[in-house]
C-alpha positions as CSV (number, residue, x, y, z in Angstrom):
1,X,-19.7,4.5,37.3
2,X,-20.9,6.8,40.1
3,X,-24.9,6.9,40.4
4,X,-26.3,10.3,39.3
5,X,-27.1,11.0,42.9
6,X,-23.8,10.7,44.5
7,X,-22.4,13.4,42.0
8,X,-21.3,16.5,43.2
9,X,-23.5,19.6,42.0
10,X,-21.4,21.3,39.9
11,X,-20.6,18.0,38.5
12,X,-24.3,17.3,37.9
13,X,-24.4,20.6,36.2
14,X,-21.3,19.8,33.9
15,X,-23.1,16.6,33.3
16,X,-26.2,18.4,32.0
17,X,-24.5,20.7,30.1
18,X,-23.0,18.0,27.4
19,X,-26.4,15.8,27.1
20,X,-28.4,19.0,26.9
21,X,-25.5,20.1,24.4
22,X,-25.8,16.7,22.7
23,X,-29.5,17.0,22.6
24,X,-29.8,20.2,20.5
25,X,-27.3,18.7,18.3
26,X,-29.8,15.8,17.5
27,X,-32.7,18.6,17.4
28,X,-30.3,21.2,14.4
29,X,-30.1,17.8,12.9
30,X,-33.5,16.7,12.8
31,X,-34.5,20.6,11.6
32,X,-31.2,20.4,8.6
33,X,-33.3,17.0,7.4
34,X,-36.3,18.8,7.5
35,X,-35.1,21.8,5.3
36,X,-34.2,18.4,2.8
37,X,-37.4,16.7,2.8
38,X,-39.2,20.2,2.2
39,X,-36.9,21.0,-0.9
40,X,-37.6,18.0,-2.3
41,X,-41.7,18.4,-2.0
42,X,-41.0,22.0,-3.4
43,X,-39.8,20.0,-6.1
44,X,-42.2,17.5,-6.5
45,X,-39.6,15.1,-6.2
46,X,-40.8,13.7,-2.5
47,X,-42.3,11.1,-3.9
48,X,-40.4,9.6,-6.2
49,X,-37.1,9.9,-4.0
50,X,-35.8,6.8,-1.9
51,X,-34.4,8.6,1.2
52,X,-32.2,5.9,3.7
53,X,-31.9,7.0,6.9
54,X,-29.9,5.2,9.8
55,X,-27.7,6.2,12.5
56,X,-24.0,4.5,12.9
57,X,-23.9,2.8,15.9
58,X,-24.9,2.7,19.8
59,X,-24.2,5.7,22.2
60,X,-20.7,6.2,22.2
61,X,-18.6,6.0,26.0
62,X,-15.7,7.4,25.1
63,X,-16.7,11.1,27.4
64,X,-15.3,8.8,30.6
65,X,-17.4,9.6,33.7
66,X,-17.7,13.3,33.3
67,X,-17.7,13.7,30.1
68,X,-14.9,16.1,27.8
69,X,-14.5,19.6,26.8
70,X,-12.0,18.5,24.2
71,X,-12.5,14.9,23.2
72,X,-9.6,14.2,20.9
73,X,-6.9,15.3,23.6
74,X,-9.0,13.2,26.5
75,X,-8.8,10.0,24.3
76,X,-5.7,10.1,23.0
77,X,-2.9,12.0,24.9
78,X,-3.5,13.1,28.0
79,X,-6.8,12.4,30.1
80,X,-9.5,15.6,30.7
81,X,-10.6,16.4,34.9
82,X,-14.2,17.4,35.5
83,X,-12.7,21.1,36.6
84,X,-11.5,21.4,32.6
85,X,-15.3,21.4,31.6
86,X,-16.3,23.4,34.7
87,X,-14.4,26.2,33.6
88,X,-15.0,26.4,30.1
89,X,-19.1,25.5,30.6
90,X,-20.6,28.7,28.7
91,X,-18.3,27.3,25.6
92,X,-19.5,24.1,25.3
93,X,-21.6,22.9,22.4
94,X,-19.5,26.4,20.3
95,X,-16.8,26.1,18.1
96,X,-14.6,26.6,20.7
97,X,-15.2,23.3,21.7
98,X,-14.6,20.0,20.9
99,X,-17.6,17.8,23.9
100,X,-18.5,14.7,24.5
101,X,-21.2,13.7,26.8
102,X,-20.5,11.5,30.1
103,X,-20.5,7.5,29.2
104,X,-23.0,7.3,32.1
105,X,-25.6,9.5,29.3
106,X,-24.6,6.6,27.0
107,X,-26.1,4.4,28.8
108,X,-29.2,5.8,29.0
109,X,-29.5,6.4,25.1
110,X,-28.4,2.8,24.8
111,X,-31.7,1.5,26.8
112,X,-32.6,-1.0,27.1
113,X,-29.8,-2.6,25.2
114,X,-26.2,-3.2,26.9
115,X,-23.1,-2.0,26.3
116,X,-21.8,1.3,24.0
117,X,-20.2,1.8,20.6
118,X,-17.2,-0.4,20.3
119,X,-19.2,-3.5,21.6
120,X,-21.4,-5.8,20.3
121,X,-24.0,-6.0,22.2
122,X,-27.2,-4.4,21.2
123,X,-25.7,-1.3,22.6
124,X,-23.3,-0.8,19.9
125,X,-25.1,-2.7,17.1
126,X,-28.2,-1.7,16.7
127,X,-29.5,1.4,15.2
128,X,-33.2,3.0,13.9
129,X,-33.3,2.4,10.2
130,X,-36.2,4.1,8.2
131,X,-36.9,3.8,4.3
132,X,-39.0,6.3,3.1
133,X,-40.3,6.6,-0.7
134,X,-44.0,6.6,-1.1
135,X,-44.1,5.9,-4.5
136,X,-42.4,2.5,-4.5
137,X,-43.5,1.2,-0.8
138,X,-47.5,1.1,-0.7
139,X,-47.1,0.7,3.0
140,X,-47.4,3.7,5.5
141,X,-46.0,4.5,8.7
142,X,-45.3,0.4,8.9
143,X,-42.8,-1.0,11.4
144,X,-40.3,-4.2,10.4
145,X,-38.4,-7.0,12.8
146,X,-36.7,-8.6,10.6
147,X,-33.0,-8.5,11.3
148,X,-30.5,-6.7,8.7
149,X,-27.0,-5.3,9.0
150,X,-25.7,-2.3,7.3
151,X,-24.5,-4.4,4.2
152,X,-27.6,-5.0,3.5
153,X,-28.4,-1.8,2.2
154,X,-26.3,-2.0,-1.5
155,X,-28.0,-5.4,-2.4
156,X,-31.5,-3.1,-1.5
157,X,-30.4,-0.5,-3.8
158,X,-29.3,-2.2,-6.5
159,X,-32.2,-5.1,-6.9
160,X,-34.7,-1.9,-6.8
161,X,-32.9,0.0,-9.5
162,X,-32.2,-3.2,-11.4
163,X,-28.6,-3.0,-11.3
164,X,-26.0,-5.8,-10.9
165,X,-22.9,-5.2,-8.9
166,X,-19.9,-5.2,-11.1
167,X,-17.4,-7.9,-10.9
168,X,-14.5,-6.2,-12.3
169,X,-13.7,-2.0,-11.9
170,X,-10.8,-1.3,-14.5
171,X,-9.9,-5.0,-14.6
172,X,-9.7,-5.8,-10.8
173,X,-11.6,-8.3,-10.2
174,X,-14.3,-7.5,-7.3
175,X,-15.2,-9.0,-4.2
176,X,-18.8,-10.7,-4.0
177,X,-21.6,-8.3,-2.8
178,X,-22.1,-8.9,0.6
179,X,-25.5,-8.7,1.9
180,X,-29.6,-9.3,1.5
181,X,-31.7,-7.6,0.2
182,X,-34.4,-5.8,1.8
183,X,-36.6,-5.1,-0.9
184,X,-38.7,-7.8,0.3
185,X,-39.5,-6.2,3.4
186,X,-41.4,-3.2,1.8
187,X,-44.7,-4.5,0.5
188,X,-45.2,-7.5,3.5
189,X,-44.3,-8.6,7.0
190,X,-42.8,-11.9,6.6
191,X,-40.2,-13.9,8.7
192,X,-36.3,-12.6,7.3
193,X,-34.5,-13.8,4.5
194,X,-31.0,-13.0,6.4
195,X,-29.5,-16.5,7.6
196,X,-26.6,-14.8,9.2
197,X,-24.3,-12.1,10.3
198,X,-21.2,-11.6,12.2
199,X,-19.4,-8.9,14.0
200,X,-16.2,-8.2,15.4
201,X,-15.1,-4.9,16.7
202,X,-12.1,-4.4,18.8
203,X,-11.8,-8.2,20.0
204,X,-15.7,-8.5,21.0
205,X,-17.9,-10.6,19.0
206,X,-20.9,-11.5,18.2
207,X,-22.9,-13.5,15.7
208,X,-26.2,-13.9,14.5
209,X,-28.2,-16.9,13.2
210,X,-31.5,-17.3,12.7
211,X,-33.2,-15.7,15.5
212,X,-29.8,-16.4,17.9
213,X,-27.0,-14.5,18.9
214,X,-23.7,-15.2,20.5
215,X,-21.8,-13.1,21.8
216,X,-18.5,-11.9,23.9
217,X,-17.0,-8.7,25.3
218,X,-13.5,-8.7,25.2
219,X,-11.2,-6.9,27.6
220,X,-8.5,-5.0,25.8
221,X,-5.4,-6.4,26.0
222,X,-6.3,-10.2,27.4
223,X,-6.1,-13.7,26.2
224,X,-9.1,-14.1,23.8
225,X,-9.2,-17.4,24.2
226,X,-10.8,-16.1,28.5
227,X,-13.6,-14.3,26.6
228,X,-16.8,-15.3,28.5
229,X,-19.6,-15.9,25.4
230,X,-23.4,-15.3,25.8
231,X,-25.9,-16.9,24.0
232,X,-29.8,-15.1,23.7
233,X,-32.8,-15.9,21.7
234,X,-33.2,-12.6,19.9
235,X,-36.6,-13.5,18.9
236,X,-37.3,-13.8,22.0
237,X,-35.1,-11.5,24.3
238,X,-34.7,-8.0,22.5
239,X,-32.4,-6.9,25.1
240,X,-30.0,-9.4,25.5
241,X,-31.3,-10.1,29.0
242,X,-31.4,-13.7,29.1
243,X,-28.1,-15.9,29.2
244,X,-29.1,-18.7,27.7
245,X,-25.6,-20.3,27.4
246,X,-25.2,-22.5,30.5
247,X,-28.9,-23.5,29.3
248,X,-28.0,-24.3,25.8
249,X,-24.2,-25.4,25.6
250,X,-24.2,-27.4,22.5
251,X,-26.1,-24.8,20.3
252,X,-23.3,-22.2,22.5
253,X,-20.5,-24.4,20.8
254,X,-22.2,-24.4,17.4
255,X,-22.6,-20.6,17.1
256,X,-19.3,-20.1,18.3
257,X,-17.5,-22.1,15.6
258,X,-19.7,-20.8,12.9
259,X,-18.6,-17.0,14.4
260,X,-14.9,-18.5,13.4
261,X,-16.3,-20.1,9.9
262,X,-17.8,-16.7,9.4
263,X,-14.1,-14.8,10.2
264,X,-11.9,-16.8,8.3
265,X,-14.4,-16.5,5.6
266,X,-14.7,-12.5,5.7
267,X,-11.0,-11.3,6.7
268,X,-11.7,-10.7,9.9
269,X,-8.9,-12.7,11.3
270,X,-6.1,-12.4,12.7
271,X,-7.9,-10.4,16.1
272,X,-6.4,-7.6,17.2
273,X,-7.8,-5.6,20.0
274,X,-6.6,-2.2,19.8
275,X,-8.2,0.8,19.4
276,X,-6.4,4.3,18.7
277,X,-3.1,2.3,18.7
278,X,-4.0,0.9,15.6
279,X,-4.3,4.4,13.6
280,X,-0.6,5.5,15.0
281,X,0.7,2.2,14.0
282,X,-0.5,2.5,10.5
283,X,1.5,6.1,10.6
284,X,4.7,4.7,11.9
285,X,5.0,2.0,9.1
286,X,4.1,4.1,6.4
287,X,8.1,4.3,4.8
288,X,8.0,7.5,3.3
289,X,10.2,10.5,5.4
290,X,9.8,13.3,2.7
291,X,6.3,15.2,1.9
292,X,5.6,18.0,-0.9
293,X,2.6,20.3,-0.8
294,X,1.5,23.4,-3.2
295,X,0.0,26.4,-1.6
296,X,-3.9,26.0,-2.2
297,X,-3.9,21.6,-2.5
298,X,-6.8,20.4,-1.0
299,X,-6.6,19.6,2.9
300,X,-4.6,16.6,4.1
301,X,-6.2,14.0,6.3
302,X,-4.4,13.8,9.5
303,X,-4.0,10.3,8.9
304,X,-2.2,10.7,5.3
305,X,0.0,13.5,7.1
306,X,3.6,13.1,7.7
307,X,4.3,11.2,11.0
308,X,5.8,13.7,13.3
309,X,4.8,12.1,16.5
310,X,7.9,12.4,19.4
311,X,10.6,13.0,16.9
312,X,12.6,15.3,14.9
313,X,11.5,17.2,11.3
314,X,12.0,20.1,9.5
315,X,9.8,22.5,7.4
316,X,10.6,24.2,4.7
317,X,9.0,27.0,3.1
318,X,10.3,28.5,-0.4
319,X,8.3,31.2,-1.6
320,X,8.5,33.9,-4.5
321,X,7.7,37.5,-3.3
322,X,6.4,40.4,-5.3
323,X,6.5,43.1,-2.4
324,X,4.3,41.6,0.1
325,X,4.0,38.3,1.7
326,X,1.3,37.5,4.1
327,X,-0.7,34.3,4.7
328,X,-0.8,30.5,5.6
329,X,2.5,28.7,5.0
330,X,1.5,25.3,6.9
331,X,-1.7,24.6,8.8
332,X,-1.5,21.9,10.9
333,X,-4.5,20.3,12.9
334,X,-6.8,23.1,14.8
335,X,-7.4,25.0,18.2
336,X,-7.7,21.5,19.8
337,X,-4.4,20.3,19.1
338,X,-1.9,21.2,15.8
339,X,0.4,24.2,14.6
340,X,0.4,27.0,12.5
341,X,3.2,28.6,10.5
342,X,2.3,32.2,9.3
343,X,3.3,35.5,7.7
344,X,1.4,38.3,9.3
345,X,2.6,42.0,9.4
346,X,5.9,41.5,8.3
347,X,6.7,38.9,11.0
348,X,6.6,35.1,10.8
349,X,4.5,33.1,13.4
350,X,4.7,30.0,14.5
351,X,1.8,28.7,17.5
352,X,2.1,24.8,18.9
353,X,-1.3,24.1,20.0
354,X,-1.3,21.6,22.7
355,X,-4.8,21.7,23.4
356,X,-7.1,23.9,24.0
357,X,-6.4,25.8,26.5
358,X,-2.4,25.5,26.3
359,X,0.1,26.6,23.1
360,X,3.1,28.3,22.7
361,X,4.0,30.7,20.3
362,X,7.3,31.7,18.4
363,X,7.0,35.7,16.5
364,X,10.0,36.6,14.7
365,X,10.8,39.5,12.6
366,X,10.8,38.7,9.0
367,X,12.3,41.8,6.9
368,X,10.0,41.9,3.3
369,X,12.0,42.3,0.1
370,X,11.0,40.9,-3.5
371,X,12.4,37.5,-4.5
372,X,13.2,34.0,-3.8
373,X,12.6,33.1,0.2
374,X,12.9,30.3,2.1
375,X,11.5,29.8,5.9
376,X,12.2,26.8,7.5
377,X,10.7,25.1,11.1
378,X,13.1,23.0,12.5
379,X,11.7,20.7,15.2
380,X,14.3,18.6,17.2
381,X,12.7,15.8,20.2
382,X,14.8,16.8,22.6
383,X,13.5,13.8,25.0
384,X,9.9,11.9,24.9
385,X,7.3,13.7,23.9
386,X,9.2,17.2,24.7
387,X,11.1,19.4,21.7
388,X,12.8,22.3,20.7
389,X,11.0,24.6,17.7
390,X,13.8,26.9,15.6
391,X,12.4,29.3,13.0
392,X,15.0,29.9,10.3
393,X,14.9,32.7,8.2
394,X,17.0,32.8,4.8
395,X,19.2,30.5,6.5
396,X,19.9,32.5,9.4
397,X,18.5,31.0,12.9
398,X,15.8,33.7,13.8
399,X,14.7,32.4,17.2
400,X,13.7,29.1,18.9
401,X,11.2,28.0,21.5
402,X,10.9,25.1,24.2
403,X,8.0,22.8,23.9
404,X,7.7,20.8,26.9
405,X,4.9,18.4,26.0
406,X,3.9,17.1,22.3
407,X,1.0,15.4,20.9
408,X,1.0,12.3,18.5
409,X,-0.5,13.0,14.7
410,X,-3.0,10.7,15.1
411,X,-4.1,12.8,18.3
412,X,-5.2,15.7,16.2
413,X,-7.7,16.6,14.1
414,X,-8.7,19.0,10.5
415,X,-6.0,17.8,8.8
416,X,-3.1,19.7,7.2
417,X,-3.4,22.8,4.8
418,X,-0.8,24.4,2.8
419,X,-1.1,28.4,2.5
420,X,-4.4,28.5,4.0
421,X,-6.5,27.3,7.0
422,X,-9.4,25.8,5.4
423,X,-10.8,24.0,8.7
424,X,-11.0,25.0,12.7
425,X,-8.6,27.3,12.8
426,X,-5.2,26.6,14.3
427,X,-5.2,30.4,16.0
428,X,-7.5,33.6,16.4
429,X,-4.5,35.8,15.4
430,X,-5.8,36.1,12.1
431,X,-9.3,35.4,9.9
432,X,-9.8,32.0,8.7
433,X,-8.8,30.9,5.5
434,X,-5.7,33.7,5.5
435,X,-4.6,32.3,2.0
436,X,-1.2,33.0,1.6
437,X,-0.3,36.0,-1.0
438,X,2.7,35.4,-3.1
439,X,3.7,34.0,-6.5
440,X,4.3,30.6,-5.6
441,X,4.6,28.3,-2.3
442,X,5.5,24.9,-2.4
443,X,6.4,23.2,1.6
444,X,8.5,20.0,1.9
445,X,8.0,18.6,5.3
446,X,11.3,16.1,5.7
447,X,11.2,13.5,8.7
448,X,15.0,13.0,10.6
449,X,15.9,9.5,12.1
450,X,14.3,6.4,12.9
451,X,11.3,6.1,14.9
452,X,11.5,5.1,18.2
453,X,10.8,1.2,17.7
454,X,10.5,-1.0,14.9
455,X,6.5,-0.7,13.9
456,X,6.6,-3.2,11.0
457,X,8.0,-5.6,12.8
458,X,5.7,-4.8,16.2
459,X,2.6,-5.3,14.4
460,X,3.9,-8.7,12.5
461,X,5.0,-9.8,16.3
462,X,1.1,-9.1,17.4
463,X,-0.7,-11.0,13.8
464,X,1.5,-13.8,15.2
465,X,0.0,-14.1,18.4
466,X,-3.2,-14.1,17.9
């Protein structure tokens, strides 16, 4: 990572921009909690509420060195130059973009802990927790150690409303609730009741036992079996400064076999270290190659959208006219990345949004008369991660358009809409929703061929050698 001082200016500036961006994003937050906490004293509710407040995890590095103007596309498909955010610096923290702050600005949130979000160090573990409800915690403005995790919140909850977690929903039978309670914590300052916690994210982990912590940071992609472990005294070390491990090798050996007890115990095994790989892998085995949506459904996650990364598919559109049709057919992703299929002033649009500053755009004629319709968008890979878009018309080919570069489903994000936009809009040709006006629309979206691999198969091949 380059040292602040030997950054260009104008990089400096950039660099500014997306932590000064980032910061007034954490002040609007802190003022939209604020506008809560007041409503509920207007109320007279204030005190009798139990508000849980807690942050995910560490600062996140995923910006790269300089940061992103348009995250998704910098993570997943193609990799974002300093000169992208330069030009585009007045838009940053707006709708129009999608920013991420430079990992180097990670690192300073993340003092004095090590590491980012993804690891687990303290840098991508720990996070601020606050319980507020004055009329069940006497205490005010106190500050706990003890050490929780996240699961420890639903056992809180449910011993202080006297509830027991059920052990059967609609006659599956439930996993035990995971967790301690924190309940304990409110009304003294005594030594935790936690024994221990484990954590694995990506390949790295870490566990926690009584006051210790081992932990390793695993390289994507290498033998996890190399991973170098650390051991601290948390009690004692905050920070994680102090490797204890060559110190303490037997106690090293111990919490290293109770991280595996711990695994095998909680489904964390088999490891597998990869990241956004994972999400498109899950797409590629999912069997289905046929998808049906209504005009109006409620938005599609991008990750329960058909799987039209790098190969062929075709839309179609039937529709029942009155006089008029206008409106959202399919809206795909947003201005970041995604596509758009739409009637608009008797011609039918379609716009391939690569990112955010490239797209390409298909406008045919499309002659209104009353009736049955049918539009289809036939997309044919025409070599990796390169296709050819036809719009078809009543089954007559209306025109066709070159796209030389795709992007992957999983690389995009708002989800899918059917006649209407409901998210970040796809394109600024027309006002957000633009329902679509008609009798009826109903879109099948029909995936041709095989994917390029087998991804069943893959994924089995990587359980196996772990």
């Amino acid at each position: 990572m380059t040292p602040w001082r030997d950054l260009a200016p104008d990089v400096r500036r950039l660099c500014a921009r997306l932590q000064e961006t980032y910061a007034a994003f954490l002040e609007h937050t802190d003022a939209q909690i604020g506008r809560l906490i007041e409503y509920l004293d207007a109320l007279g509710n204030l005190e009798d509420t139990l508000i849980v407040l807690l942050s995910d995890n560490g600062a996140s590095p995923e910006g790269g060195p300089t940061g992103a103007f348009n995250l998704r596309k910098h993570m997943v498909y193609e990799e974002e130059s300093h000169e992208v955010g330069l030009s585009r610096l007045d838009d940053i923290g707006g709708d129009l973009a999608f920013n991420h702050y430079p990992t180097g600005w990670a690192q300073a949130s993340n003092t004095p802990l090590k590491w980012y979000k993804k690891d687990t160090h303290g840098g991508g573990i720990r996070a601020p927790l606050i319980i507020h409800w004055p009329q069940g915690i006497s205490a005010r403005s106190a500050i706990r150690a003890q050490f929780h995790h996240v699961i420890d919140i639903a056992p809180t909850l449910y011993e202080l409303l006297g509830v027991e977690a059920p052990t059967q929903y609609r006659g599956a039978p439930q996993m035990p609730l995971h967790g301690t309670s924190m309940a304990y914590t409110f009304e003294a300052d005594v030594p935790t009741r936690k024994e221990i916690q484990h954590f694995e994210m990506l390949g790295d982990r870490a566990i926690w036992h009584r006051g210790w912590k081992a932990v390793a940071r695993h390289p994507k992609g290498t033998d996890f079996d190399a991973d170098q472990w650390e051991l601290y005294h948390l009690d004692d070390d905050f920070a994680e400064l102090n490797d204890l491990a060559a110190a303490e090798p037997d106690r090293l050996r111990k919490m290293i076999e109770l991280w595996w007890s711990e695994a095998g115990k909680y489904g964390v095994l088999p490891l597998d270290d990869r990241d956004w790989e994972r999400g498109a892998e899950r797409l590629r085995m999912n069997p289905n190659t046929r998808y049906e949506y209504l005009g109006g459904m409620a938005r599609i996650d991008r990750l329960s959208a058909p799987d039209i990364s790098d190969r062929s598919y075709v839309v179609t559109a039937n529709l029942d006219v009155d006089e008029v049709a206008e409106g959202i057919i399919l809206a795909w992703g947003s201005r970041f990345g995604g596509f758009v299929l739409y009637i608009k002033e008797r011609q039918l649009c379609y716009e391939y949004v690569y990112s955010e500053s490239q797209k390409h755009t298909l406008t045919v004629d499309f002659p209104q008369r009353p009736g049955k319709r049918v539009i289809q968008l036939k997309f044919e890979r025409v070599s990796p991660r390169a296709g050819r878009a036809s719009l078809v018309v009543d089954g007559a080919v209306a025109g066709t358009l070159d796209i030389p570069r795709t992007w992957p489903t999983h690389g995009t994000t708002a989800g899918l809409n059917c006649g209407r936009d409901a998210g970040a809009p796809v394109s600024d040709a027309y006002q957000r929703p633009f329902r679509f006006i008609g009798r009826s629309l109903r879109v099948t979206v029909e995936l041709e061929g095989d994917v390029t691999q087998n991804p069943p198969a893959a994924y089995q091949a990587v359980l196996r050698e772990q």
